[in-house]
N, C-alpha and C positions, 0 to 999 in steps of 0.2 A: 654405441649410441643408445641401444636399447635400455643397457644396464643405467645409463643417464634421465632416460625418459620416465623408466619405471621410478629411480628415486625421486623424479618431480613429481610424479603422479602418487607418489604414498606422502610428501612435503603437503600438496595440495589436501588429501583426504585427511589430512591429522588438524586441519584450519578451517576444516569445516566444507570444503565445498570440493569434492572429489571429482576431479578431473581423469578419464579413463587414459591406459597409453593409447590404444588405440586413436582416441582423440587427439592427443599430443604429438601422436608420431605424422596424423596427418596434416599439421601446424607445422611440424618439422621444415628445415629447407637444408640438404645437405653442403657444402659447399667443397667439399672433396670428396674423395672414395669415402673414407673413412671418419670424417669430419664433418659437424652441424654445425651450422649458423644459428648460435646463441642468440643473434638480435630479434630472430623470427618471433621465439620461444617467448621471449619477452614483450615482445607488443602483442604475443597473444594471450600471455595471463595478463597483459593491463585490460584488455580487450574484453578480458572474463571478471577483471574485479581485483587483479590481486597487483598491489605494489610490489614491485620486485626491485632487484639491483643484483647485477654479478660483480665481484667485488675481488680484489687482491686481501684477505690479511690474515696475518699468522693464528693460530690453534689460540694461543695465549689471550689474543685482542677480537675474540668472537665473544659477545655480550651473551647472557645470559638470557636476557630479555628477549632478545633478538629470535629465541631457539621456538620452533625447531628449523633449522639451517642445512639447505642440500650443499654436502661438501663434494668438490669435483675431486673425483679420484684419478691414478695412475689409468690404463690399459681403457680407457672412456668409461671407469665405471664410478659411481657414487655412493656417498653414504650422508644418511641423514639424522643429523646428531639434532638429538634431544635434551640433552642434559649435560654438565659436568661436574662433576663432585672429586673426592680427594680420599686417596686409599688412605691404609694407615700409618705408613712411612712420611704423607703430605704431598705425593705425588699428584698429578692431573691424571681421572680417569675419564674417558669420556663414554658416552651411551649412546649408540648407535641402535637405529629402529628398522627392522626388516622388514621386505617384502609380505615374507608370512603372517606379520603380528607378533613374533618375538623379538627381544632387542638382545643386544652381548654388550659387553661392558671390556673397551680397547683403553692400553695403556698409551700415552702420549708419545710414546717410542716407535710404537705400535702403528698410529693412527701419522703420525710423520713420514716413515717410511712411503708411505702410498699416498700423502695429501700435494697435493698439485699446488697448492699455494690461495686456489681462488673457490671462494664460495658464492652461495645465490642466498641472499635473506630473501624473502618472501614473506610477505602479509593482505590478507584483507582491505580491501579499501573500507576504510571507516564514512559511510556517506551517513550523513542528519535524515532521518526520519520524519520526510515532510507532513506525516499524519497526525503527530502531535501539536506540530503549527497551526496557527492559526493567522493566517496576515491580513486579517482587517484589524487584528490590534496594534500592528504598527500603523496605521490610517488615522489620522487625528482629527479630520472631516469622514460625515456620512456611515462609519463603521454599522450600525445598527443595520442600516437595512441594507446595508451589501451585504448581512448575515442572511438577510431575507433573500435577496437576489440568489444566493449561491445556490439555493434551490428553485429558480422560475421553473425548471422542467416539470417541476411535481404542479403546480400553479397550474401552467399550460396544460399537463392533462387533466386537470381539476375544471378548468374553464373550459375545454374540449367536452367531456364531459359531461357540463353543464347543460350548454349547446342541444347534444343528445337526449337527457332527460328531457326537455321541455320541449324538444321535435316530438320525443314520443308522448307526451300528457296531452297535445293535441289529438291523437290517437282515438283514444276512446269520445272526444264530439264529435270529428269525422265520422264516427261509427254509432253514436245513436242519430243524428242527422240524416246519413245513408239510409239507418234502419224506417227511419219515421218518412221519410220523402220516396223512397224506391222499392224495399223488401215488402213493406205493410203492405200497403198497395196493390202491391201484383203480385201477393202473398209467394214470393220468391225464395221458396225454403233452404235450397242449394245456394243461393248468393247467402243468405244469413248462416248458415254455417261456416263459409269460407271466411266472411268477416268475426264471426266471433276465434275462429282460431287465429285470425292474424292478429286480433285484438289482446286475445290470450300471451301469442305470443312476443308482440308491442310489450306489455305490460312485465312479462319476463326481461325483457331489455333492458326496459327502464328498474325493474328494482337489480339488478347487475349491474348497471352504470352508478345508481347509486351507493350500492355497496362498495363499490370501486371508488366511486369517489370518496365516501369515509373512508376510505385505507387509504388513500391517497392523501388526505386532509393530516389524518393520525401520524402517518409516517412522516410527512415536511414539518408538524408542528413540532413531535420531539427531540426531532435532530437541531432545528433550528433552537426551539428553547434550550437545548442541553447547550451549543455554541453562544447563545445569548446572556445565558446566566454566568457561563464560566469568563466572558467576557466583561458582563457586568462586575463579576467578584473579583476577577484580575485588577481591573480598575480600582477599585474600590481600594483593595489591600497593597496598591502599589501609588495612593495619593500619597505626596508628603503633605507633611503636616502644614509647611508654607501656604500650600496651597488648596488647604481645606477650608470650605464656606464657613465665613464666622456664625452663621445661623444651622446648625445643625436641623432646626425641623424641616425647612424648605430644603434643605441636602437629601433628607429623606424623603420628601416631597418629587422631588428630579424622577427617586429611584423608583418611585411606587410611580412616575408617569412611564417611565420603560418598561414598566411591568404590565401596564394597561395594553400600552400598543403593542407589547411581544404576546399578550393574553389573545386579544383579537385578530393578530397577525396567525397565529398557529393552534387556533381553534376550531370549530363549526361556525363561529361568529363571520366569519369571511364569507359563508356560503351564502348567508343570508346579502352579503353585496353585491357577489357575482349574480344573486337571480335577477337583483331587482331589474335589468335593462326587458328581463321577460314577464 
């Protein structure tokens, strides 16, 4: 069994994603003294990504493509063939890959004598790389500003934010008013100290929240313009021709309106609407 596990485990590391024995042996599920449950083995490399199949078929009808292929050997042990090419006679030679990082090179007579009849293809699950998607361009209503939605978080602490700023620009009247109505007065030197460090410190807040908020502002605008624009262009270069405005200036006209709202969507110009309610 072991000699089994190690040739699944050098099949996985030649495919990119190296599965330890260790790992594989405790996936394992024996079903006699001497004998695994192959089924285990298998819903545990689907489990990790990799298509498999243990398979009946002869030396002859093992694709090439297919390689590199764990072949089940005689006495539970395996080999994992890599290649097969053709001596100089025209015979089938095949290339077996070791444990160690060497491989040897078995003739067909060779590699018969010990082959059980049944192999394991094995490959990678090929999954779509959801990050080059984008599906508000399958959306045929509304797409533009579900571009803008897709970022509210940055919005929200931009408006969070806001909030804080303009709690703290009260700050400094609460603190000349204080000064003029109570400190002067009762010439209060210790309360006037205390205010002008909280004042100090108020005012450190607030220019942090605001720098926070331009990093905040910066970052939703370019991600959203980069999404906007690549969407814009997509459209653009995948109208048919049926379906192009017979007034090209007003087509241009649509485009440079998207351009306005994506400009003021993902610039400082928004900050200037989030203040006005203060």
């Amino acid at each position: 069994m072991k000699l089994i596990i190690e040739g699944l485990s050098l099949t996985t590391q030649l495919l990119g994603t190296h599965l330890s024995v260790a790992t594989l042996t405790a996936h394992t599920i024996r079903t006699t003294k001497m004998g695994i449950d192959f089924s285990s083995l298998v819903e545990y490399l689907k489990s990790e990504g990799f298509e498999n199949t243990l398979s009946q078929r002869l030396l002859d009808d093992i694709p090439s493509l297919a390689m590199p292929v764990l072949l089940l050997l005689k006495n539970e042990e395996s080999a994992v063939l890599t290649e097969v090419s053709f001596d100089e006679t025209g015979q089938r030679k095949y290339k077996i890959q070791q444990v160690d990082g060497l491989s040897i090179w078995l003739t067909q007579s060779e590699l018969s004598e010990k082959y059980l009849g049944y192999c394991w293809f094995i490959k990678p699950r090929i999954t779509e790389d959801v990050r080059s998607e984008l599906p508000e361009y399958t959306m045929p209503k509304a797409w533009f500003f579900k571009v803008i939605w897709r970022f509210k978080k940055y919005y929200y602490q931009i408006i969070l934010a806001t909030f804080v700023i303009n709690f703290l620009a009260l700050v400094s009247s609460l603190y000349v008013m204080n000064v003029y109505d109570r400190v002067i007065p009762n010439k209060s030197y210790q309360t006037l100290w205390v205010l002008s460090i909280g004042v100090i410190i108020a005012i450190l807040f607030e220019f942090t929240a605001k720098m926070l908020r331009g990093r905040l502002t910066d970052i939703a605008g370019k991600k959203a313009d980069l999404i906007i624009s690549s969407a814009l262009f997509r459209k653009v270069t995948n109208l048919k021709l049926q379906e192009k405005p017979i007034s090209s200036g007003s087509y241009v006209n649509n485009l440079r309106d998207f351009e306005s709202v994506r400009d003021f969507m993902t610039s400082a110009s928004l900050l200037t609407l989030v203040d006005m309610p203060f």
